[in-house]
NUFILUM-114871 format. One line per field, with one value per residue: residue number from 1; residue in three letters; x, y, z of N, C-alpha, C in turn. Coordinates in Angstrom, 3 decimals, m for minus. Example, Ala and Ser with C-alpha at 12.3 -4.5 7.8 and 13.67 -1.06 7.14 Angstrom:
REM NUFILUM-114871
num: 1 | 2
residuo: Ala | Ser
n_X: 13.190 | 12.850
n_Y: m5.690 | m2.250
n_Z: 7.800 | 7.080
ca_X: 12.300 | 13.670
ca_Y: m4.500 | m1.060
ca_Z: 7.800 | 7.140
c_X: 13.200 | 12.900
c_Y: m3.300 | 0.030
c_Z: 7.800 | 7.870
This chain:
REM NUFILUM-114871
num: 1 | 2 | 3 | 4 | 5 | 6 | 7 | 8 | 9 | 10 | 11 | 12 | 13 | 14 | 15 | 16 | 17 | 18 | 19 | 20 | 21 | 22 | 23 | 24 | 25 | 26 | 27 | 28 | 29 | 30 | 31 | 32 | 33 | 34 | 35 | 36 | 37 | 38 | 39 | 40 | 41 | 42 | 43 | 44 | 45 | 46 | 47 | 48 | 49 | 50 | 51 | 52 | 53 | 54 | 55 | 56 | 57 | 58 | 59 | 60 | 61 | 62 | 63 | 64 | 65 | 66 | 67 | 68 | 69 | 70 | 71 | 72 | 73 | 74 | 75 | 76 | 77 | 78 | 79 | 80 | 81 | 82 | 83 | 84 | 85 | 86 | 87 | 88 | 89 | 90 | 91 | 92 | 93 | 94 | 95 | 96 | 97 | 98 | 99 | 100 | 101 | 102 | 103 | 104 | 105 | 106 | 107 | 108 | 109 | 110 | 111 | 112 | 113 | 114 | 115 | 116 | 117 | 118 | 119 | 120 | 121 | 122 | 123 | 124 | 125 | 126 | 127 | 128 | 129 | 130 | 131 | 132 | 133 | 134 | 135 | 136 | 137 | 138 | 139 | 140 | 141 | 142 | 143 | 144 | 145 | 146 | 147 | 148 | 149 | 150 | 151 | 152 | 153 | 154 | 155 | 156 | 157 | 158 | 159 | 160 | 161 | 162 | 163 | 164 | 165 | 166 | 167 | 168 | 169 | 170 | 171 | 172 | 173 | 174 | 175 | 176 | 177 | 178 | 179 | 180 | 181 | 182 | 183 | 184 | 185 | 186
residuo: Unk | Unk | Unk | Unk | Unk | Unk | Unk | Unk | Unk | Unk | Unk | Unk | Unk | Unk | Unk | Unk | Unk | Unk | Unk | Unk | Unk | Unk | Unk | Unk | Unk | Unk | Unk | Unk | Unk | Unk | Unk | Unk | Unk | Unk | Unk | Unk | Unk | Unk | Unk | Unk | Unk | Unk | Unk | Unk | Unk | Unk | Unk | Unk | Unk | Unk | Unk | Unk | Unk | Unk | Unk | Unk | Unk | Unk | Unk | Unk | Unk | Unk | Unk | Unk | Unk | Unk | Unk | Unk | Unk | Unk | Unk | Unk | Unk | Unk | Unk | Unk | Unk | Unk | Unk | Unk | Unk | Unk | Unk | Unk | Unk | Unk | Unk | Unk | Unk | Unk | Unk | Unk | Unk | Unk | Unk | Unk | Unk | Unk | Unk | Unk | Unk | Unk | Unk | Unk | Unk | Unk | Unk | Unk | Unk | Unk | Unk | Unk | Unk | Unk | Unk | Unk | Unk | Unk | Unk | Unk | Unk | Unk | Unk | Unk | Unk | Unk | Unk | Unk | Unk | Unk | Unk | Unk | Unk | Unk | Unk | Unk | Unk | Unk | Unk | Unk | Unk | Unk | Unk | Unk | Unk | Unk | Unk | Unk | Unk | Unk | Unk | Unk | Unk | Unk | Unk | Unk | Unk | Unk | Unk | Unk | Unk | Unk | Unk | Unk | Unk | Unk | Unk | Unk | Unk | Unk | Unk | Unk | Unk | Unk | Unk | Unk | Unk | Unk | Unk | Unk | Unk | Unk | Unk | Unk | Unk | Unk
n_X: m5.455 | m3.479 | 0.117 | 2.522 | 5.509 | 3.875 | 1.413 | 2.051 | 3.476 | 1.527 | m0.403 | 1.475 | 2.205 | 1.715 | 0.483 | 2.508 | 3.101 | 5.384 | 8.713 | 12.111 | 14.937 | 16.416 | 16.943 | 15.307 | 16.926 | 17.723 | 17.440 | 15.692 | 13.545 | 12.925 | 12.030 | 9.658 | 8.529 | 8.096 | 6.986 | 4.547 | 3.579 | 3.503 | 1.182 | m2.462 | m4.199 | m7.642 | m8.449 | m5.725 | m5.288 | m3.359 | m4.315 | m2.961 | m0.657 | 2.136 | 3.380 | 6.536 | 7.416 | 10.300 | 11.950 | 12.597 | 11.211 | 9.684 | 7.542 | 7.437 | 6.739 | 3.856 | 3.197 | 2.934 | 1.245 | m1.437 | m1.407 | m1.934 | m4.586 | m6.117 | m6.113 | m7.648 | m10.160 | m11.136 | m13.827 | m14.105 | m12.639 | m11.904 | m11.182 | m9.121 | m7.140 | m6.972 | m6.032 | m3.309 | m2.231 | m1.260 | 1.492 | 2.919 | 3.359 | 2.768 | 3.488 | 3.895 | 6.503 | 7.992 | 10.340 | 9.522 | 7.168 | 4.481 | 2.433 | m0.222 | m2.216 | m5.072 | m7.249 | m9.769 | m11.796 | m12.468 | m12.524 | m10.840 | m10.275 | m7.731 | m5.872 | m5.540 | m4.976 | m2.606 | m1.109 | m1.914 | 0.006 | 2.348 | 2.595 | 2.751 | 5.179 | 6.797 | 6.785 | 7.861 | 10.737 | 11.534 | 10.461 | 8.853 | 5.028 | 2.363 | m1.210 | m2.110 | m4.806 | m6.509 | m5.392 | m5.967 | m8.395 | m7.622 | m5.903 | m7.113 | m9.656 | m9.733 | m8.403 | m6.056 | m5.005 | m5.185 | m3.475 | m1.129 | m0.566 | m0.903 | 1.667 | 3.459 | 2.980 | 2.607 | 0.741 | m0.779 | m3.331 | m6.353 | m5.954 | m6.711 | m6.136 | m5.735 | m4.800 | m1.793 | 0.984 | 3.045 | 6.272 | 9.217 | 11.796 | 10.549 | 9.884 | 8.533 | 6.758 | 4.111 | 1.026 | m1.091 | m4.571 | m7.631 | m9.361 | m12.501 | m14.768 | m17.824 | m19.065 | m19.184 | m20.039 | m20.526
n_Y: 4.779 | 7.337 | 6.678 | 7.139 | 8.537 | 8.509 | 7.517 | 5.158 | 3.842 | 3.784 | 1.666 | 0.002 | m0.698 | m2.982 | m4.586 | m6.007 | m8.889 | m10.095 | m9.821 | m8.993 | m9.548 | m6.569 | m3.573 | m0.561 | 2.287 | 5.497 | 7.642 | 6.104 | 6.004 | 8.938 | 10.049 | 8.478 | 9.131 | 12.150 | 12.482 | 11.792 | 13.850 | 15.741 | 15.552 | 16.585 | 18.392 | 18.503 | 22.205 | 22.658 | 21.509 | 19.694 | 17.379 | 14.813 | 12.301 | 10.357 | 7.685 | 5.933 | 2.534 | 0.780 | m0.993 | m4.817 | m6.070 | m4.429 | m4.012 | m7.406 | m7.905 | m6.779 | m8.520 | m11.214 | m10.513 | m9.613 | m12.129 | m14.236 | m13.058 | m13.405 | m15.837 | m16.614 | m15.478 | m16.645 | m18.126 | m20.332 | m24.140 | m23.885 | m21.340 | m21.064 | m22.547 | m20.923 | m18.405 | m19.794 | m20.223 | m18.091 | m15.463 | m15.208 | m12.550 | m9.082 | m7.093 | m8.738 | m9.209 | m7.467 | m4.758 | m2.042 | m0.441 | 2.345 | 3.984 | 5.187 | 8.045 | 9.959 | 13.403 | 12.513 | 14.209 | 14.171 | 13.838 | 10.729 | 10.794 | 13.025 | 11.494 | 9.827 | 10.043 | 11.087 | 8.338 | 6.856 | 8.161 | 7.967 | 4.910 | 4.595 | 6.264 | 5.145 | 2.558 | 3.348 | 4.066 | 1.462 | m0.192 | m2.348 | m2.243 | m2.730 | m1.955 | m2.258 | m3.213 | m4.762 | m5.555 | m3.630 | m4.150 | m5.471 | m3.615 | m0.945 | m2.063 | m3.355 | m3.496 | m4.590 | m3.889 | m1.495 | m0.238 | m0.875 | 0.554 | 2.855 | 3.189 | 2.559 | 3.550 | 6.443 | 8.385 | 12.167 | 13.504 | 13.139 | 11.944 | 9.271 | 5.784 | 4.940 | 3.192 | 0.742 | 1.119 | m0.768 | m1.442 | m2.080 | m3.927 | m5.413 | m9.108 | m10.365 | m10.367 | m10.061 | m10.976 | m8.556 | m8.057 | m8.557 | m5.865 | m3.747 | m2.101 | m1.510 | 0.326 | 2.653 | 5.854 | 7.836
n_Z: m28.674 | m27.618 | m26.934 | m24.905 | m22.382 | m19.307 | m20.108 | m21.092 | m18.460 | m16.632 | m17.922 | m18.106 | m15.231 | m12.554 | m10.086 | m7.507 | m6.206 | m4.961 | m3.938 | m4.029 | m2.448 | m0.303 | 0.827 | m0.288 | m2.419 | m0.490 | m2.411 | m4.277 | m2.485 | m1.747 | m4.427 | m4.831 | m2.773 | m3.374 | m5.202 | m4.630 | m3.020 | m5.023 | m5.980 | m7.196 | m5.056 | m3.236 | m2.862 | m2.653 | m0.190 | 0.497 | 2.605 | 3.835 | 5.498 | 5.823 | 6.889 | 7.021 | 6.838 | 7.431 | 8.557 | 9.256 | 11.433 | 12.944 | 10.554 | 10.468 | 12.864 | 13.008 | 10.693 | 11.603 | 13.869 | 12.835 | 11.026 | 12.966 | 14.098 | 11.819 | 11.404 | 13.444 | 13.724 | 11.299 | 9.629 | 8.650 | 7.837 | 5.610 | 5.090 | 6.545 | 5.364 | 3.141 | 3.811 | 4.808 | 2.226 | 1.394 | 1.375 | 4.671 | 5.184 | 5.719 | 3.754 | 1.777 | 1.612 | 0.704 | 1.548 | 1.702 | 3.192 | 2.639 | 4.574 | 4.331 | 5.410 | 6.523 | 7.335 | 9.747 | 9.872 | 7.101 | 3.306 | 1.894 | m0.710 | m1.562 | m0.424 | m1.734 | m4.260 | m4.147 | m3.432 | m5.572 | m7.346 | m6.032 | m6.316 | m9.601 | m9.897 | m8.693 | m9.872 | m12.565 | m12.073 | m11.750 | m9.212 | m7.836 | m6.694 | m4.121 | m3.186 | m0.416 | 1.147 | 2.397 | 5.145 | 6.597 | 7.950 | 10.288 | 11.117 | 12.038 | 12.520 | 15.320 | 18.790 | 19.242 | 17.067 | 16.171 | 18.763 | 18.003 | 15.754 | 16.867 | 18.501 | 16.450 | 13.791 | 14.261 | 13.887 | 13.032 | 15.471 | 15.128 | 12.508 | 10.587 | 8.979 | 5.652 | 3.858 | 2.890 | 1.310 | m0.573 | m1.088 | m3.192 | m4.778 | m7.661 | m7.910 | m9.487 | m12.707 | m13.379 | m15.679 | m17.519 | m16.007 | m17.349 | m18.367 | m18.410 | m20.243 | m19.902 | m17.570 | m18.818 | m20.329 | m23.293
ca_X: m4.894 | m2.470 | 1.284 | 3.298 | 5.882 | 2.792 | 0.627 | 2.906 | 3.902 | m0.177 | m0.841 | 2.828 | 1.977 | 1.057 | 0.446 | 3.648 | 2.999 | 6.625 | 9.671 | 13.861 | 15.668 | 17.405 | 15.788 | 15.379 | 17.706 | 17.194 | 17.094 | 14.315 | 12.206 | 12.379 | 11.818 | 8.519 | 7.509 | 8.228 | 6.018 | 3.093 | 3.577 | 3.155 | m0.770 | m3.429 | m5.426 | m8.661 | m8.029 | m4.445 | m4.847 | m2.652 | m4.727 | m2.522 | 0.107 | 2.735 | 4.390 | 7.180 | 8.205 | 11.351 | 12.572 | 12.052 | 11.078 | 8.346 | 7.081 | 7.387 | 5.943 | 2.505 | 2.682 | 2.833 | m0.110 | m2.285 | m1.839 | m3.084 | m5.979 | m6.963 | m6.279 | m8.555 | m11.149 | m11.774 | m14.917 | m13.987 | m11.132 | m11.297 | m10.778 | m7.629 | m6.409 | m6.649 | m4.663 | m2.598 | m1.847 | m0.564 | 2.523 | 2.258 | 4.195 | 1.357 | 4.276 | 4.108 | 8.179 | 8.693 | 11.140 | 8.923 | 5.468 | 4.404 | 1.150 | m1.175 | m3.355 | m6.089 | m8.100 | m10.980 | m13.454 | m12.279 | m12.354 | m10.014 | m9.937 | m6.677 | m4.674 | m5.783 | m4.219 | m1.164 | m0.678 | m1.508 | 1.140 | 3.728 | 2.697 | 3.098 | 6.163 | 7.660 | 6.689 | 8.478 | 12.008 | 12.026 | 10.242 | 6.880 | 4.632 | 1.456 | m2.213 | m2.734 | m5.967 | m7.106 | m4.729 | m7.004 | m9.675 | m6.805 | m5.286 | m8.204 | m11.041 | m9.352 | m7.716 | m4.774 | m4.292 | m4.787 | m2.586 | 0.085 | m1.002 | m0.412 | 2.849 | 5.144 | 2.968 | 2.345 | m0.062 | m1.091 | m3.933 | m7.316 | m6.057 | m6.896 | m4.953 | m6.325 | m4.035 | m0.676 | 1.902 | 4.486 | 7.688 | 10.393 | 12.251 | 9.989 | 10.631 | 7.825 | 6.260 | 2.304 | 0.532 | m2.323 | m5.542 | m8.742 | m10.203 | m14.000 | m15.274 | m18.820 | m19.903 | m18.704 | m21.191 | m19.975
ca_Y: 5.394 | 8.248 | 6.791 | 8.227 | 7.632 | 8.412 | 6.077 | 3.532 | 3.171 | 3.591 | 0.645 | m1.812 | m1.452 | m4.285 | m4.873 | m7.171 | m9.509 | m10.720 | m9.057 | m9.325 | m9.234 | m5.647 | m2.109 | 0.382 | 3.354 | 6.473 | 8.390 | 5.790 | 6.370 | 10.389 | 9.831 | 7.909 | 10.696 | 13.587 | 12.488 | 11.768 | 15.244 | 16.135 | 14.894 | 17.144 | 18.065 | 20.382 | 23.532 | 22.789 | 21.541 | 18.256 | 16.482 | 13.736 | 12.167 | 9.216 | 6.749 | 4.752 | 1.720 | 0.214 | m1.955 | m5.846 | m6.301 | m3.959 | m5.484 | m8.950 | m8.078 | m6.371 | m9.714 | m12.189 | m10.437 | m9.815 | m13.929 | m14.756 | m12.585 | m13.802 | m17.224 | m16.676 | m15.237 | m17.286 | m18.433 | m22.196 | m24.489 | m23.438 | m19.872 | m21.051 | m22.796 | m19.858 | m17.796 | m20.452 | m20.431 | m16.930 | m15.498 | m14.403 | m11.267 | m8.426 | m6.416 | m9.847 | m9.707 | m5.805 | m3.689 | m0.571 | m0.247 | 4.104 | 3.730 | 6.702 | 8.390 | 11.370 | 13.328 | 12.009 | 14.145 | 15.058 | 12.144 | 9.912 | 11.484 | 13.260 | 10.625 | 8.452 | 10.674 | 11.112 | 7.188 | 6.760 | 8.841 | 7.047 | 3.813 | 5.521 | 6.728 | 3.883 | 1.835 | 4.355 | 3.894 | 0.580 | m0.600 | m2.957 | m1.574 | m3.133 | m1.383 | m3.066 | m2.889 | m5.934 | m5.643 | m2.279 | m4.834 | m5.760 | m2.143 | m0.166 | m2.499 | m4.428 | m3.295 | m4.513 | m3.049 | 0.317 | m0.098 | m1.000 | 1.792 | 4.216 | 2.994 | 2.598 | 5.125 | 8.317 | 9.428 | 13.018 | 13.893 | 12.901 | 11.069 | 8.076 | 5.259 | 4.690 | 1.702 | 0.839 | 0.882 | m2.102 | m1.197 | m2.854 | m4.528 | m7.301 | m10.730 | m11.579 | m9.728 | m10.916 | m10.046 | m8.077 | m9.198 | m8.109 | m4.653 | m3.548 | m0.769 | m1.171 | 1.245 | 3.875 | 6.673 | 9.131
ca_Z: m27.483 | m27.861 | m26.163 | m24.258 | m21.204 | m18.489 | m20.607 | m21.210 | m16.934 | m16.232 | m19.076 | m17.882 | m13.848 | m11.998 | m8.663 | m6.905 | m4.591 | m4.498 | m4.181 | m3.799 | m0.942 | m0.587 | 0.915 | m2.068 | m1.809 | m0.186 | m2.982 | m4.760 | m1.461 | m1.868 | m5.566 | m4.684 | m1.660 | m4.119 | m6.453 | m3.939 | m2.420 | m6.306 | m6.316 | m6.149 | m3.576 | m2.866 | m2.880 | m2.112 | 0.934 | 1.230 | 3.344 | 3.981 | 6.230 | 5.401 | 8.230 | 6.120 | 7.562 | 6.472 | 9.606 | 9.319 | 12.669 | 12.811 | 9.868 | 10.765 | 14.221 | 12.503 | 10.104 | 12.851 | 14.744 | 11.724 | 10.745 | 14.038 | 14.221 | 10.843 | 11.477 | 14.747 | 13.333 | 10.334 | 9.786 | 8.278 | 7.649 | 4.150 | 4.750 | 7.290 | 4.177 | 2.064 | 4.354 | 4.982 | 1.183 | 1.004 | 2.359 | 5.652 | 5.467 | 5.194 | 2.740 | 0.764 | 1.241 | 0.474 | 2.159 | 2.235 | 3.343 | 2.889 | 5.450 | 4.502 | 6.430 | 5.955 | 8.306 | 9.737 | 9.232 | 5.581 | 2.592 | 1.643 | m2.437 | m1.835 | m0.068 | m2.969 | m5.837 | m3.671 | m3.714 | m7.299 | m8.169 | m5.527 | m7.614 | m10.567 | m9.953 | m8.051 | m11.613 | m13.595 | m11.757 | m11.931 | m8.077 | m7.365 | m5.493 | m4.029 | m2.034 | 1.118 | 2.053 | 3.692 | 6.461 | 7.058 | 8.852 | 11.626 | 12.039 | 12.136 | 13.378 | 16.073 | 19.298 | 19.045 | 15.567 | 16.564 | 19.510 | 16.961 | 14.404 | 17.616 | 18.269 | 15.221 | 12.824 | 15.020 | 13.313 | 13.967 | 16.222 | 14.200 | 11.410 | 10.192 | 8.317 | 4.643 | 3.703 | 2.869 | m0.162 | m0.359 | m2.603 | m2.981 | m6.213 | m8.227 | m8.110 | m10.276 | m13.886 | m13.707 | m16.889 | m17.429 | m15.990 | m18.499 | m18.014 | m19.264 | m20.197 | m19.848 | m17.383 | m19.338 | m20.911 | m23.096
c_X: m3.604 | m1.127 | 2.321 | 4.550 | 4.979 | 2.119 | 0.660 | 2.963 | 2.290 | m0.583 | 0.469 | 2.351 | 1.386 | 0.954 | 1.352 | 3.124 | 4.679 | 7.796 | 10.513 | 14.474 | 16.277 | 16.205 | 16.452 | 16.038 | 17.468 | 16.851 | 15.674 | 13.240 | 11.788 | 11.627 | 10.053 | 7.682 | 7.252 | 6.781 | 4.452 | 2.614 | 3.221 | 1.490 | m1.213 | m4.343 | m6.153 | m8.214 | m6.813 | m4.201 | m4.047 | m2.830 | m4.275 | m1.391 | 0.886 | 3.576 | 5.187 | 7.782 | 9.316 | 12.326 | 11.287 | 10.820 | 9.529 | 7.551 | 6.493 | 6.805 | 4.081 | 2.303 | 1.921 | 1.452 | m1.136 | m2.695 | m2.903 | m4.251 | m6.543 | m7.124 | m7.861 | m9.810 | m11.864 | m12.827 | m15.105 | m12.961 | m10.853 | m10.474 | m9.350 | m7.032 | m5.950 | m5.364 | m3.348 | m1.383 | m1.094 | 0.602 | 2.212 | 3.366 | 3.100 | 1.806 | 4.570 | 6.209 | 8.728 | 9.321 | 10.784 | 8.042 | 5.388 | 3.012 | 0.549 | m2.285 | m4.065 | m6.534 | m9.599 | m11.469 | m13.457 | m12.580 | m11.123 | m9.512 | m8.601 | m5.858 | m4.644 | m4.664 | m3.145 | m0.672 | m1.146 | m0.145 | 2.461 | 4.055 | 3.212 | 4.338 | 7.474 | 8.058 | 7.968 | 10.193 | 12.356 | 11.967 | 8.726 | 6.383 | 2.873 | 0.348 | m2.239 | m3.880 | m6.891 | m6.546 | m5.282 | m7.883 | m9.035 | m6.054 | m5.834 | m9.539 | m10.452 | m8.578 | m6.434 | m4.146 | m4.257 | m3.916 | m1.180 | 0.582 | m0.220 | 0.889 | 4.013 | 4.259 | 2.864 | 1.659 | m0.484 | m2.556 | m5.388 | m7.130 | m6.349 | m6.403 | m5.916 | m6.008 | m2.976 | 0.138 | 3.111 | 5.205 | 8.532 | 10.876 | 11.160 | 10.624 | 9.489 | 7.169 | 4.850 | 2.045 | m0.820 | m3.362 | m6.574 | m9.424 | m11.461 | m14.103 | m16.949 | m19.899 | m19.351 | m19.818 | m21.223 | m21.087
c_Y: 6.122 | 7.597 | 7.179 | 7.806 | 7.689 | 7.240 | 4.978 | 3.350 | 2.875 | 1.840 | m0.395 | m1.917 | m2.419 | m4.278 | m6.342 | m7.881 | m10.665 | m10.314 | m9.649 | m8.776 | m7.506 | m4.304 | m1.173 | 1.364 | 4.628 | 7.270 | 7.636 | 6.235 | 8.072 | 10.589 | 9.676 | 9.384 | 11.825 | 13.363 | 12.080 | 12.980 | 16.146 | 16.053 | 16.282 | 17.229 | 19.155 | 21.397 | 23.442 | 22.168 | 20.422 | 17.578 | 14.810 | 13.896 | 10.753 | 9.055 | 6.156 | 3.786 | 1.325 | m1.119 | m3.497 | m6.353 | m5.882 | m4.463 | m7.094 | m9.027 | m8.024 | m7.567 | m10.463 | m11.847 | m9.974 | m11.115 | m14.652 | m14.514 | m13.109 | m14.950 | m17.416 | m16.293 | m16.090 | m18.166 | m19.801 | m22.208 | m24.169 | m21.927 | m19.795 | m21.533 | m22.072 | m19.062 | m18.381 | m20.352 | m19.267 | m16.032 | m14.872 | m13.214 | m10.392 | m7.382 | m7.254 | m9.576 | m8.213 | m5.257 | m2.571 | m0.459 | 1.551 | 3.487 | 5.245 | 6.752 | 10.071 | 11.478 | 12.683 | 12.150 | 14.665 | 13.204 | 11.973 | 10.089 | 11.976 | 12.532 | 9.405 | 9.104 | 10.490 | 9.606 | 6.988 | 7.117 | 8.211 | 5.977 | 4.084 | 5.756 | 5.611 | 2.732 | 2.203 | 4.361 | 2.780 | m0.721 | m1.255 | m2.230 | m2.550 | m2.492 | m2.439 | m2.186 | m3.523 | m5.750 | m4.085 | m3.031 | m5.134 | m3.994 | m1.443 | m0.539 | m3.661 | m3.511 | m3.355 | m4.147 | m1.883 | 0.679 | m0.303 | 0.149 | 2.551 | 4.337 | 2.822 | 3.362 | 5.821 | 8.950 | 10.692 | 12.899 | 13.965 | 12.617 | 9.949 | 7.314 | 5.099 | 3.255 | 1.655 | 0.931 | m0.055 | m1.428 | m1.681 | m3.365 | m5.489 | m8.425 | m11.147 | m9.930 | m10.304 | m9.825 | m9.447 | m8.326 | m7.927 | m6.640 | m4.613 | m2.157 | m0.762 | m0.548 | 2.663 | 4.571 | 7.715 | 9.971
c_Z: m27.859 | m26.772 | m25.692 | m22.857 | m20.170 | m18.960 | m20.795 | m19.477 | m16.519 | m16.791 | m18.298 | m16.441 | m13.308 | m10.471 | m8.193 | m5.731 | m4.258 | m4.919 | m3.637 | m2.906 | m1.675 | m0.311 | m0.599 | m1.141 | m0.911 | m1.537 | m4.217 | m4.068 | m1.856 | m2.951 | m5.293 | m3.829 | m2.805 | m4.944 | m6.105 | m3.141 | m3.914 | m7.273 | m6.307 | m5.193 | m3.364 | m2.308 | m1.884 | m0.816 | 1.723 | 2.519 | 3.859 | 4.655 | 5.964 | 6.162 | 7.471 | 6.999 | 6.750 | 7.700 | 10.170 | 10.205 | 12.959 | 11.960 | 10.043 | 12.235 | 13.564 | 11.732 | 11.126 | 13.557 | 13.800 | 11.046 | 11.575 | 14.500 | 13.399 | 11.157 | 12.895 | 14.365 | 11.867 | 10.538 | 9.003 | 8.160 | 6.245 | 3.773 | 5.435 | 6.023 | 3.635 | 2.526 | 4.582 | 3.385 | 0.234 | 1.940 | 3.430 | 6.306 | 5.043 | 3.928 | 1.460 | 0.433 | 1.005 | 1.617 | 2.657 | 2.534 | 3.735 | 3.621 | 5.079 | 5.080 | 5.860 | 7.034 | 8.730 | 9.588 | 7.732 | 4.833 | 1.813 | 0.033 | m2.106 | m1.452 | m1.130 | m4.086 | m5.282 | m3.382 | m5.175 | m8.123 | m7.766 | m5.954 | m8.702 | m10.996 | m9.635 | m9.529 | m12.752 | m12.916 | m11.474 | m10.477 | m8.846 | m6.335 | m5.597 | m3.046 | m1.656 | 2.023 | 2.556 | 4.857 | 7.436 | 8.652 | 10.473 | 12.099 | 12.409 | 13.204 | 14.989 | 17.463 | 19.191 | 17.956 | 16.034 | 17.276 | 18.737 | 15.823 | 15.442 | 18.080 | 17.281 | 14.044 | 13.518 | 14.121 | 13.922 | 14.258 | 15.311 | 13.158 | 11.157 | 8.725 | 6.780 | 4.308 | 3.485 | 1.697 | 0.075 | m1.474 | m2.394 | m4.833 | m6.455 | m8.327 | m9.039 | m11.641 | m14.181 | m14.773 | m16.681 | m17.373 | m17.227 | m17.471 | m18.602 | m18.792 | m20.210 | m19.016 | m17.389 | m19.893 | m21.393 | m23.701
C-alpha cells in the first residue's frame, strides 16, 4: 500500500462511541462542513442538506424519546438488556451531531461522499466522529420521530434524513477490527 497523509487518516479512523466533555470549536465545525461541501456530487449537483445540532437539550430530549420507544418496542427482556447496556445518549456523549439529509426522489450516493469526507476530515484534525444510523428507525419510521425531525432539523421541502454524524473529542482509541477482502475481483 502506497502511504500517505489521506491513507494514513482513512487506515487510523475509528468509529467513537465515547467522547469528552467540551463542544468542538467553531472553526473545527467549519473545518468539518468545508470539507463535506468538498465531496463530489453528480454532475455537480450537491444534493444534500446538513441540520447541526450542538445544544444539549435538544439532544438529550431526541435521546430520552428514542430510549423509550426502543425500550417499548423491544421484542424480549434480552433485547431491553442490551439497550439497557449501552449509553443512552443517541450522540453516545458527543457535542455535535451534523444530521444529513438528501432529496427524496434522488439517491442517497452524494450525501454519502459528503459525510465520508466530514469523517475524514474530522479524523484528520484531531475529532471522533461516529454514523448514526439506527436511530434512523425512530426518526424516520415513527411519528413522533418525524415530528421531532420537523421541528429542530427544518429540513427543506422533500428531503429526507439519511443519518447522523456524532463529533466531538475522543475519550476512547478502539483498535482496528479485521477487514476482508474477499469479494474483491480484479
Amino acid at each position: 500500500m502506497i502511504w500517505n497523509e489521506v491513507t494514513k487518516a482513512i487506515a487510523d479512523r475509528r468509529s467513537i462511541r465515547a467522547y469528552k466533555a467540551g463542544q468542538i470549536t467553531e472553526e473545527e465545525l467549519e473545518t468539518v462542513l468545508e470539507c463535506g461541501f468538498l465531496a463530489p456530487s453528480g454532475a455537480n449537483r450537491q444534493q444534500w442538506f446538513l441540520s447541526v445540532v450542538q445544544d444539549a437539550a435538544v439532544l438529550d430530549d431526541l435521546s430520552e424519546k428514542a430510549y423509550a420507544w426502543r425500550v417499548a418496542n423491544a421484542g424480549s427482556q434480552e433485547e431491553i438488556d442490551r439497550i439497557n447496556s449501552r449509553p443512552k445518549s443517541v450522540s453516545m456523549g458527543a457535542p455535535t451531531v451534523i444530521f444529513c439529509a438528501y432529496p427524496s426522489e434522488e439517491s442517497p450516493v452524494n450525501v454519502s461522499f459528503l459525510a465520508e469526507n466530514m469523517v475524514l476530515a474530522a479524523h484528520s484534525i484531531g475529532l471522533g466522529s461516529l454514523f448514526l444510523g439506527g436511530i434512523m428507525a425512530y426518526m424516520k419510521g415513527t411519528p413522533e420521530g418525524r415530528e421531532w425531525v420537523g421541528k429542530n432539523l427544518r429540513l427543506p421541502e422533500g428531503y429526507e434524513l439519511a443519518y447522523g454524524l456524532a463529533v466531538g473529542y475522543p475519550d476512547e482509541s478502539p483498535a482496528a477490527k479485521p477487514r476482508e477482502r474477499k469479494l474483491v475481483r480484479i
